[in-house]
BAVONU-668004 format. One record per residue (C-alpha): x, y negated, z negated. Coordinates in steps of 0.5 Angstrom, whole numbers, plus 500, padded with zeros to 3 digits. Example, Ala and Ser with C-alpha at 12.3 -4.5 7.8 and 13.67 -1.06 7.14 Angstrom:
BEGIN
525509484527502486
end
This chain:
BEGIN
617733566611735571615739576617743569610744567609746575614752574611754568604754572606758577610762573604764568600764574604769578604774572598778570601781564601772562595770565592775560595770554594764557588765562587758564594755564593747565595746572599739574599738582594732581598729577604729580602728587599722583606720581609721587603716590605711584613712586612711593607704591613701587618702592614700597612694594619692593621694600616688601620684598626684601624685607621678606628675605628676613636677614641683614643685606636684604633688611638694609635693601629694605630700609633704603627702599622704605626711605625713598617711598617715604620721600616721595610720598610721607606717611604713606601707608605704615611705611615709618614702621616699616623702616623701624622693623627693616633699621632693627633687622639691618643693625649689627648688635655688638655687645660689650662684656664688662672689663677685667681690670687685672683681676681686680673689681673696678672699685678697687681702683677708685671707680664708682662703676665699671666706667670705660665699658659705658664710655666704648658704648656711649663712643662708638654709639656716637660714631658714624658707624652704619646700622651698628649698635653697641650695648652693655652685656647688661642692657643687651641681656635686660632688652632680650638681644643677641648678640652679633658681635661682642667686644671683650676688654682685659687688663693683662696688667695694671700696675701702680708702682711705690716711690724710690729715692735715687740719690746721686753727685754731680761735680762741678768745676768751672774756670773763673776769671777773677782779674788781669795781669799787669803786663802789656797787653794784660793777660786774664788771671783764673782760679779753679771754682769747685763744687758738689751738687747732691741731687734726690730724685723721687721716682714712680713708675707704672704701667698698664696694657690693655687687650681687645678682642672683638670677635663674631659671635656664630663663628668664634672669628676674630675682627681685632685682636690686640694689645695697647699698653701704656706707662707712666713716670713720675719724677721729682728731683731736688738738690743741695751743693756744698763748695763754691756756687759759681761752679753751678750750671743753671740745671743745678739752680733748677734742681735747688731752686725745685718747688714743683709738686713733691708729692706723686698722683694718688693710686686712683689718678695713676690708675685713671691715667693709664686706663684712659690712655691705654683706652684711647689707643684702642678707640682710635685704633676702632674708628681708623679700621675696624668693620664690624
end
């Protein structure tokens, strides 16, 4: 209702023909900032309140609380340091343990550091979870917190396999017309094109699985607890022939004529694709269901 009579304040204000009607229109601004004073006292009050229960459901009524006095009335009194005490009891720390990378160190496989414990942090540190935290074991231990949740990270397997050669023929044969007869009407005249095509395939294979168990820490129960595997070929094939090459299909010439890459990813690119893979399952299996 005040902020109608402010309206027609400034409009009655803002018009000389009006002014000269209502020369001295009743000014409203005192009485809403006083309004607004006694909003942000009520909300602030209660947020007291709550705040006084010292844990997370009424920390987070708190903080609600702490942000519509805060609107109403900005600064008011040591309300923004009331909404930072409130914001730390409401937030659910969960705290990442380093990975274990099928019992091996993450140097091991060409990491500079145990890289995919800062990546879900610096993720779903990013996502739009409400009043959530995620930390390192490191930074959770060096900042004095305790953990609400915590988030362990196992490779049960992580496997980076040798190349093999498999060699097999292919047989080709194929009906070639070479000319006609003489007759009335001429008739199509074939001959047998044979041919043998030996083909070389190079071929590694690996795979990796990667289990997560994210668990409260007070009572030991599970919020997810599952596995996200992933494999990975890589093929490289080649080939020669001997006979004669219109008996050829157009998948030999691919063979043949092959100059793609011959040789196979490094350990440490295998390792980096099945890691991230096996990773990604997991975040996006996070963000589609998981309430911490």
């Amino acid at each position: 209702q005040l902020q109608v009579a402010q309206e027609m304040y400034t409009q009655i204000t803002s018009n000389p023909a009006v002014s000269k009607v209502i020369p001295r229109p009743w000014d409203p601004t005192l009485k809403i900032r006083e309004a607004k004073q006694k909003a942000a006292e009520e909300y602030y009050n209660q947020g007291i309140q709550f705040l006084a229960y010292n844990n997370r459901p009424y920390a987070q009524k708190a903080y609600d609380m702490f942000v519509k006095a805060n609107s109403a009335y900005p600064s008011y009194k040591d309300v923004r340091d009331k909404m930072e005490q409130a914001k730390e009891l409401a937030t659910i720390k969960v705290i990442v343990k380093p990975v274990n990378y099928d019992n091996f160190g993450w140097n091991y496989w060409g990491f500079s550091n145990d890289y995919l414990q800062y990546k879900i942090v610096r993720d779903l540190n990013n996502s739009s979870y409400r009043n959530v935290r995620f930390y390192t074991e490191t930074d959770a231990r060096l900042q004095d917190i305790r953990a609400d949740r915590v988030v362990t990270l196992n490779f049960s397997s992580l496997y980076i396999g040798q190349v093999y050669n498999d060699n097999y023929t292919i047989n080709r044969s194929k009906q070639i017309k070479v000319g006609e007869t003489k007759s009335i009407p001429p008739q199509p005249v074939y001959e047998t094109a044979k041919a043998t095509v030996y083909v070389t395939r190079r071929i590694l294979q690996s795979n990796a699985s990667l289990d997560c168990r994210i668990y409260d820490w007070a009572t030991g129960n599970n919020i997810l607890s599952d596995r996200f595997p992933d494999n990975y070929v890589w093929k490289y094939e080649t080939a020669r022939y001997t006979g004669d090459s219109r008996a050829l299909e157009a998948s030999d010439w691919s063979l043949i004529n092959n100059s793609g890459i011959t040789s196979p990813p490094s350990r440490n690119e295998l390792a980096q694709r099945l890691v991230d893979n096996c990773y990604n399952r997991l975040l996006s299996r996070i963000r589609s269901g998981v309430e911490f």
